[in-house]
Structures are given as structure tokens and as C-alpha cells.
N, C-alpha and C positions, 0 to 999 in steps of 0.2 A: 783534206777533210778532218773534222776531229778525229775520229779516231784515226787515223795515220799518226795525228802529230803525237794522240795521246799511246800509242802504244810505243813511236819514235823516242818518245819523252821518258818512258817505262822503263824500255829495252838499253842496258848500259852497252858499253861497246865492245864488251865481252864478245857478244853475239855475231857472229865471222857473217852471216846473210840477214841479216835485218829487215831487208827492205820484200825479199821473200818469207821471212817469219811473218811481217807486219802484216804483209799481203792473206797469211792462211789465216792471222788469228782472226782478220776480220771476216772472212768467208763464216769463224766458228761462232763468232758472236752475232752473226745475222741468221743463222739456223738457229741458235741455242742462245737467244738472248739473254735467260737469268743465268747463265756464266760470272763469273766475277774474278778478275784479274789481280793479279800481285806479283809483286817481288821478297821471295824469302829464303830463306837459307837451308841447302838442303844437305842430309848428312850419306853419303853412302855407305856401303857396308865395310867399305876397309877404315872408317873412320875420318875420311876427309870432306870435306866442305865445302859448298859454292854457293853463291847465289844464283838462282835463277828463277825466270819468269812460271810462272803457275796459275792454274784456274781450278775451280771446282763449283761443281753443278748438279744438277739433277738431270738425268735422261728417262723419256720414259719406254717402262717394261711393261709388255702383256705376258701375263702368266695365269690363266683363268680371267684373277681383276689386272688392272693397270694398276702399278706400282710407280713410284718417284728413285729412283734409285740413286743415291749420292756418289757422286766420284770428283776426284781429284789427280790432276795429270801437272809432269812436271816436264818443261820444255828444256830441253838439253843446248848451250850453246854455239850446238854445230847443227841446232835443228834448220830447213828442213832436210839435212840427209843423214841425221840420226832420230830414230820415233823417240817420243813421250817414256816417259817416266810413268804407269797410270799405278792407280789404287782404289779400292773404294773408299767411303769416308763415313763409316759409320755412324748413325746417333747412339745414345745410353742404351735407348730401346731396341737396339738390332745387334744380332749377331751374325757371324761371318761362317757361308754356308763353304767349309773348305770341297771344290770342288779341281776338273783338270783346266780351270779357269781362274782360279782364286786359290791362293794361298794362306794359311794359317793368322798374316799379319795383315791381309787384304790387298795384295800384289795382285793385279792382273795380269795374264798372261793370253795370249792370243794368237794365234797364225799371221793375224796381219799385220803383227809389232816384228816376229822372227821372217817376215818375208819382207819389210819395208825398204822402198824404193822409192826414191823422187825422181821424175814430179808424180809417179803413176798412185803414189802412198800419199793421203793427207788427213788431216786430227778428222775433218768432218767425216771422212771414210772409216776410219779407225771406230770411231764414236758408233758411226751405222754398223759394223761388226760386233762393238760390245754391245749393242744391241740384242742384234739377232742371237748370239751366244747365250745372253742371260738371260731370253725368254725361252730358250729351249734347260738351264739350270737355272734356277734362281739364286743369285749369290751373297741374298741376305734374307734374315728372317725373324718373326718380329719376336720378344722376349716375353714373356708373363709380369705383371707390375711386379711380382715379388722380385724373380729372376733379375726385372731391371733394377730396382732399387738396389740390390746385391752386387749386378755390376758393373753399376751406372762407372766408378771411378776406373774401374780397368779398362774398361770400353772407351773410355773417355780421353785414357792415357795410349791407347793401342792408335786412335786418331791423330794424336798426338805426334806418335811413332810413322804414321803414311804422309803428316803434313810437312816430315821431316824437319820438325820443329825441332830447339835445343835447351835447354833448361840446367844451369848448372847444379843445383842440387839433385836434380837427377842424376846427374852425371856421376857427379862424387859421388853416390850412390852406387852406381853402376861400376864407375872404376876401381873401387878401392875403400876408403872409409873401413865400414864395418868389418871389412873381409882382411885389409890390410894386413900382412904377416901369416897370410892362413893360405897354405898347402893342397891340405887334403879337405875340403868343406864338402857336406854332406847336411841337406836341403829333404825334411821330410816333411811333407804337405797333409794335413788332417790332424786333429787334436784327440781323435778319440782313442777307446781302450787299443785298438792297433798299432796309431800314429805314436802315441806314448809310448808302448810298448818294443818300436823301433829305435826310438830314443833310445833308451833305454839298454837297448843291445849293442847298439853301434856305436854310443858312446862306453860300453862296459869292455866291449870287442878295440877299443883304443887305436882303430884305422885311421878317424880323421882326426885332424887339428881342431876340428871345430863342427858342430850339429847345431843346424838352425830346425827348430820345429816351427810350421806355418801355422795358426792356427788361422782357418777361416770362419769358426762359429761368429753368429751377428752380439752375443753374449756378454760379457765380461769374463776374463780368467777365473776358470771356477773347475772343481773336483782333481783331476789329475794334474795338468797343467800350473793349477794355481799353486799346488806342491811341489811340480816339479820350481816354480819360482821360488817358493819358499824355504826349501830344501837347495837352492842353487849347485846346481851341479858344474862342476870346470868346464866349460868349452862348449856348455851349453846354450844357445841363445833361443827366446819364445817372439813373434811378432806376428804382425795381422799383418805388414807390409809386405808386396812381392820384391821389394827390393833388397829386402833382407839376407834373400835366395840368390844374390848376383854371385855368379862365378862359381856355383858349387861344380865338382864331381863329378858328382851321381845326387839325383833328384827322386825321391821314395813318394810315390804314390798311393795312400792308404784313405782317402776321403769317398765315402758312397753315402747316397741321397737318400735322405729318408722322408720322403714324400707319403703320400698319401697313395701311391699306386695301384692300382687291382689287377693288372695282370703281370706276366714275369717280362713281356717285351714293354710295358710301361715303366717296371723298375730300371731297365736294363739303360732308356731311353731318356728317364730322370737322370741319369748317372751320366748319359752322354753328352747332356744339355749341360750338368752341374760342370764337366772335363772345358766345356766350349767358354765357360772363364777365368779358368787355369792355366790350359797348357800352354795359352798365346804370350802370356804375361810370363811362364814357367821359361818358357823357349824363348824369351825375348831377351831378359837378363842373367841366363847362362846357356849363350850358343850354342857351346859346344861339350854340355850335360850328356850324360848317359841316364835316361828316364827309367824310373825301373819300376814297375806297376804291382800293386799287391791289394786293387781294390777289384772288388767282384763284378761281373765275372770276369776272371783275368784275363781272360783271352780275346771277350772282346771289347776289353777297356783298353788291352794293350793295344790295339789293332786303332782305337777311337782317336790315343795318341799318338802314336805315330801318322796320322791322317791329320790331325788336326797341328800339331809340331813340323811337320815337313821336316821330320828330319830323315836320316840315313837308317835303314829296316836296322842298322848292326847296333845304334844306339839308341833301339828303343825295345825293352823285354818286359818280358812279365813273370811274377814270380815261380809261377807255373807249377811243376814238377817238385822242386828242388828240395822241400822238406821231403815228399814222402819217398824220392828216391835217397835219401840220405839215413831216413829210419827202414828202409827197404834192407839197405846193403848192412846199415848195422846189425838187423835180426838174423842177417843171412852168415853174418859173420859170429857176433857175438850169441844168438840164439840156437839158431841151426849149424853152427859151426861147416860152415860152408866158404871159408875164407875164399880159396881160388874163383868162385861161381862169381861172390859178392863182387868183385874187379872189375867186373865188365858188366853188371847188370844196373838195369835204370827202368824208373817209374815214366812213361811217355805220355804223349796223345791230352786230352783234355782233362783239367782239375777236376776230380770228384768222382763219381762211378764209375765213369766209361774210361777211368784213367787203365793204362795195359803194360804188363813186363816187357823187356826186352834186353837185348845183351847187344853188346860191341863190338864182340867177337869169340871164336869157341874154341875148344881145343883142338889139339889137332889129334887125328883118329889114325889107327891102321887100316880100319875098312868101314866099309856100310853098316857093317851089323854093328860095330861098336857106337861108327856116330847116330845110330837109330839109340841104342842104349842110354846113353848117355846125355841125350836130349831128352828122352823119357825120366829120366834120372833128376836133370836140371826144371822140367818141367813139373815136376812135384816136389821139388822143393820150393819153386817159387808159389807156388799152391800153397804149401803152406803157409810162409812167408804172408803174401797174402793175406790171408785168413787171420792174422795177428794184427796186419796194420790197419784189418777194416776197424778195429775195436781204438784206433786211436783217432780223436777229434783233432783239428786243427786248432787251439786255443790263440789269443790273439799276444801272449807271448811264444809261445814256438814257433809261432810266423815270422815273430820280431827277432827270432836266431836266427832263423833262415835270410829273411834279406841282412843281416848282420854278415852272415857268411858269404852273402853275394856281395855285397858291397866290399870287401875286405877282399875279394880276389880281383875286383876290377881296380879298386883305390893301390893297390900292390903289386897289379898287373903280374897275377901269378900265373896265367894261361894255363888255370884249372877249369877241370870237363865239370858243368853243373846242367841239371835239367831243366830251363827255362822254356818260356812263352818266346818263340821267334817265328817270323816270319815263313811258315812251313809249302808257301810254291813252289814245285817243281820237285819235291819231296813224295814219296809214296805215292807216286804220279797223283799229285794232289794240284790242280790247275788254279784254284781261288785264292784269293790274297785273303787267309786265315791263320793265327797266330794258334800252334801248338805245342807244347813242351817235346824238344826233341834234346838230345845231346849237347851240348855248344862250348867251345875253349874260351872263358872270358877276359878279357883285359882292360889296359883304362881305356880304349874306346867301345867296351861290348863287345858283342859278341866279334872273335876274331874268324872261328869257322867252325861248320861241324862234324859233328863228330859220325863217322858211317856206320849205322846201323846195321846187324844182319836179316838177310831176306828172308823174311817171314810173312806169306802169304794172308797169314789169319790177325798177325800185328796192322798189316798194312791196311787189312779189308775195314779195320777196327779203325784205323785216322782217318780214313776217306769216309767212314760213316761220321766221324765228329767233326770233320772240315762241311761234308754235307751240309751238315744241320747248324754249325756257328754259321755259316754262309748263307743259309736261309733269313737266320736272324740279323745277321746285317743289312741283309736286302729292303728289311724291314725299317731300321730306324734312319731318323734325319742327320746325317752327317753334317 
């Protein structure tokens, strides 16, 4: 038949079952007619290359309306007793709903790919599973004209990335060029009085070999930025491209949305949509980054990247804690002259009011009436402590010290204790996957471990109420 001969004709002789490939592809093309066939080249992730046969189509999804849902499957040539290669294939207008079916870069994943068997396993079955899968999540969702416009070329280039296409200026991009001879690079994302302001410290702090600042205003270089070109600072580089950011570090996150929003879960939710075309592009061209979050609110912006990056919970934080347990321990030192207390004591739990003292560990006592004492002792000094640091605002250079200081323990890997936004499950019998500033050793891959807090009833009642309620607000926005 034609198509036998035209897929025989396709298929090189790479393909060890041909005549069983030919056999399924045609079954897919008679259920899924607008499929469309090719031969391209695909790259996998240790960086090697094949050709192989490929399709991409639309399937349709109910989800309230019928949707056309784009996917792109790559046939392996030991199919059929290895599954598909699958992906979605986004348009400019859609983004990629990360869910436990889809991945950050638009990887599917499935029970029926991690269970496949032949003859029992085949693409038209597969295809009927990502079906029923994506009408119970929907794994794409449509962008706002502005949003698109913004991220039609990312979006565009993330396609690019599932069609396992190859592009040598990209590459050179990716591998080297810009970054060439450069160490320690250090990738901060936002232009504004923050982003600047991290510049600014982290190149003053003399960590990295090199600071790219992103900017991604739609504008021209203008107020800070166009100073900082003007004024050229060593081993500073400014760009709109994300390819700028290949191979850094540590990646600073300081960009929040300034929409029109009217309530605080519509702010929170601009800001997750603005993240959804960043961190794909962020986490594409440096793998193996430590993300480190310092845009509002941290806890659940950290939480948005880490979801939306797939990466590992240990290389993705947020700034959390870490100023005010740092101006905590200096008043307790240098104000209250409380040097021994200061050692062990740290600012926890969530950025801003609800944030709570706590210690690492205590002395050691000769009986109960002492360590009663002396907990009452420690417990008013941290009162007053306290009562000092409310009167200090977080300005958007002291920010920029503080990730200065984070980034320079991780770029150093000096397996220094800081108070960050980590992954706080299973902590203060806390059961939700919610990011709170706890204790953590950091190094060049993040967080290495933490650090054990002592048990305190009324500390712990305190994070389980602000896990509660970030958890709430998750539940809320569109991932």
C-alpha cells in the first residue's frame, strides 16, 4: 500500500523492527489522521544525537470545552519494545501547565510509557492514556495577548528544545562563547531597584568571575541599568537574551509583576504566570544552577520555581530569613551584648510578621530550675532583640547584601548555616510541600542539610500556622 512503502521509504535501517513499526505507525495514522511524519534529529540529554522518525499532532481534550492539544512523540529505533519519546508542542499563545504529567520543558510522562510492553503497549493506546490523563489536568493553558507577545520568542524556542531540533548559534551560545574562561558566573534576573542592587553587591562581594544582569523590561536601557552601562563595571555584562545566563552558578531571582492586580492572590498569581516564562528558559541554559529567589512573596515564588524548573528541592531557595536573622544575631551580639545566645539563635518560619526566634541548641544546665531560668533569661532578650529589628525595613540594598552573602557561601561552598526558604515537609510535622526559612548548611549545590532546631512547642505551633495558610494560597493559584 502507499503508505507501507512510504513509511518503508522514511524508516532508515537503523530501525532493528521496521516492518512492526510500519505496521503501528499506520494503525496511528488511521485513528489520527492530521499526524504528520518526519525524520529529524534528536538531541538527548547527555548531549548525543540520532536521527529518528517523529510525528506531531493534535489530540482531542475535554476539559469543561474541547481543546486541540499539540504533542510531539519521538520513535526510538528499537521501537516497538521501547515507548515514544512524547512531549507537548506548544504554540507562542500557550503555556506549559507543570503538572505530575508534564514537565517544566513539556516532557510527558505517564504510567503507560513506565509500564510498556509489546505487543500489549501501542502509540494508539499510549495516545488514548494521554488523553484521559490530560482531561482529568489540563497540560496547557492559553496566555493573555500581552503575556503572548512577551513570550512568543521563549515559547517559541522551548518548542524548539521538545522538537529536539539543533541550531549552532545556539549552541555556541549554550556551550561557551560568552561565558568562555568564566568560573564562578552569577545570572541575576530583573532590572529593577533590587536586581540592580544585587549587582551591585555581588559584584562588590568579588565571588564570581562574572555577573550577567537579565534585564527583561519591553523598554530600552534606561535609569539604573543604562548607568550601570555607562559607568561599565569589570565582569559585568546587561542583556535581554536568556542565553546570556548559560552556565551560571547561582541564578538571583528579583523580577515581580506589576499588573494591575486587586487582590493579594491576584498579585501573587501575576507573578506566577510572569515565573511560567523564565524559569523554563532559566533552567534550560544552566542545568545544573542553584536558583535562589528574592522576589515576593518568597516563599511562594520559591515553591512556584522549584515546580515549574524540576529541579532537585536542595537547588532551589529563597532568600527567606537570612537578613533578619543576620541583623538578629548582630544586636544580640553587638547591642545586647549577648555574644554566647547570639551563636545559636535564628529568625525562622515565614518573611515578615509571622517570622519567629529560635535557637539550635542551649546550654547545658545542672537542673530544671536553672534551665527554667535561663530560658526565661534568653526569652527576654530575644524580646528585646526583637523590638529593634521591627523598626528596621528591608531596603532593596540590604537585600542585595544579603543574597551577596548567600551566593558567596554557595559559589565558595563554605558549608555556612543561613536562614533560607527551603522545602520545609516533614519538618515541625509540617505535611505540605511549603517553602519556610528554616536553618540550612549551603554549598555549591544548595542546600547540603539542616540544621536541627530545638523543640519548642509554641515555635513549631507558629510554622504549622504559616505552612497552613502559604498552603491555602497555593491551592489557589494556576501552576
Amino acid at each position: 500500500t502507499f503508505f507501507s512503502d512510504f513509511f518503508f521509504f522514511l524508516l532508515p535501517s537503523q530501525y532493528k523492527f521496521r516492518d512492526l513499526t510500519i505496521e503501528e505507525l499506520k494503525n496511528v495514522n488511521k485513528t489520527y489522521p492530521n499526524f504528520t511524519f518526519s525524520m529529524n534529529t534528536y538531541t538527548f540529554k547527555d548531549g548525543s544525537q540520532k536521527d529518528l522518525l517523529n510525528f506531531s499532532g493534535t489530540i482531542p481534550v475535554k476539559y469543561g470545552n474541547s481543546y486541540n492539544i499539540p504533542i510531539h512523540l519521538w520513535i526510538l529505533d528499537s521501537h516497538p519494545f521501547a515507548p515514544p519519546i512524547c512531549f507537548l508542542k506548544p504554540t507562542a499563545n500557550m503555556g506549559i501547565s507543570v503538572g505530575k504529567h508534564v514537565d517544566a520543558h513539556g516532557r510527558i510522562y505517564l504510567p503507560y510509557l513506565q509500564n510498556w510492553s509489546h505487543p500489549k503497549s501501542t502509540v494508539v493506546g499510549l495516545i488514548k492514556e494521554m488523553i484521559a490523563k490530560f482531561e482529568e489536568e489540563l497540560p496547557l493553558y492559553s496566555l493573555s495577548s500581552s503575556d503572548a507577545a512577551r513570550q512568543s520568542e521563549l515559547l517559541s524556542y522551548i518548542a524548539k528544545i521538545t522538537e529536539g531540533e539543533t541550531d549552532t548559534k545556539s549552541k555556541s551560545k549554550i556551550g561557551g562563547g560568552k561565558t568562555e574562561g568564566c568560573f564562578n558566573k552569577i545570572t541575576v534576573v530583573g532590572a529593577g531597584d533590587l536586581g540592580i542592587a544585587c549587582v551591585l553587591a555581588v559584584a562588590a562581594k568579588g565571588a564570581a568571575d562574572k555577573v550577567v544582569l537579565l534585564d527583561l523590561s519591553e523598554s530600552a536601557a534606561k535609569g539604573g541599568t543604562m548607568d550601570l552601562e555607562i559607568f561599565a563595571l569589570p565582569n559585568v555584562e546587561i542583556s535581554k537574551d536568556f542565553s546570556a545566563s548559560a552556565d551560571s552558578k547561582v541564578v538571583v531571582l528579583t523580577v515581580n509583576s506589576l499588573g494591575n492586580a486587586q487582590t493579594y492572590l491576584d498579585v501573587i498569581q501575576s507573578n506566577v504566570d510572569l515565573f511560567r516564562g523564565i524559569i523554563p528558559a532559566i533552567s534550560h541554559y544552566s542545568q545544573n544552577t542553584v536558583l535562589l529567589v528574592a522576589s515576593h512573596p518568597v516563599e511562594i515564588m520559591t515553591y512556584a520555581s522549584w515546580k515549574l524548573s524540576a529541579f532537585p528541592k536542595s537547588r532551589v531557595i529563597g532568600v527567606g530569613a537570612n537578613l533578619d536573622t543576620e541583623r538578629f544575631q548582630y544586636i544580640l551580639t553587638n547591642l545586647l551584648k549577648a555574644q554566647m545566645m547570639a551563636k545559636d539563635a535564628w529568625i525562622i518560619g515565614e518573611q515578615g510578621e509571622d517570622k519567629v526566634p529560635s535557637w539550635t541548641s542551649c546550654n547545658v544546665v545542672a537542673n530544671e530550675t536553672e534551665a527554667m531560668a535561663a530560658r526565661n533569661s534568653r526569652e527576654k532578650v530575644a524580646n528585646r532583640a526583637m523590638e529593634v529589628l521591627k523598626g528596621k525595613g528591608q531596603r532593596s540594598w540590604s537585600v542585595g547584601l544579603s543574597v551577596a552573602d548567600l551566593t558567596d557561601s554557595i559559589l565558595k561552598d563554605k558549608r555556612k548555616v543561613h536562614s533560607v526558604s527551603t522545602l520545609a515537609k516533614g519538618c515541625c510535622n509540617i505535611n505540605s510541600e511549603v517553602f519556610l526559612s528554616l536553618p540550612c548548611v549551603l554549598g555549591t549545590n544548595g542546600v547540603i542539610e539542616m540544621v536541627k532546631l530545638e523543640e519548642d512547642p509554641l515555635v513549631q505551633e507558629k510554622l504549622q500556622s504559616s505552612a497552613g495558610s502559604i498552603h491555602d494560597l497555593q491551592q489557589q493559584l494556576k501552576l
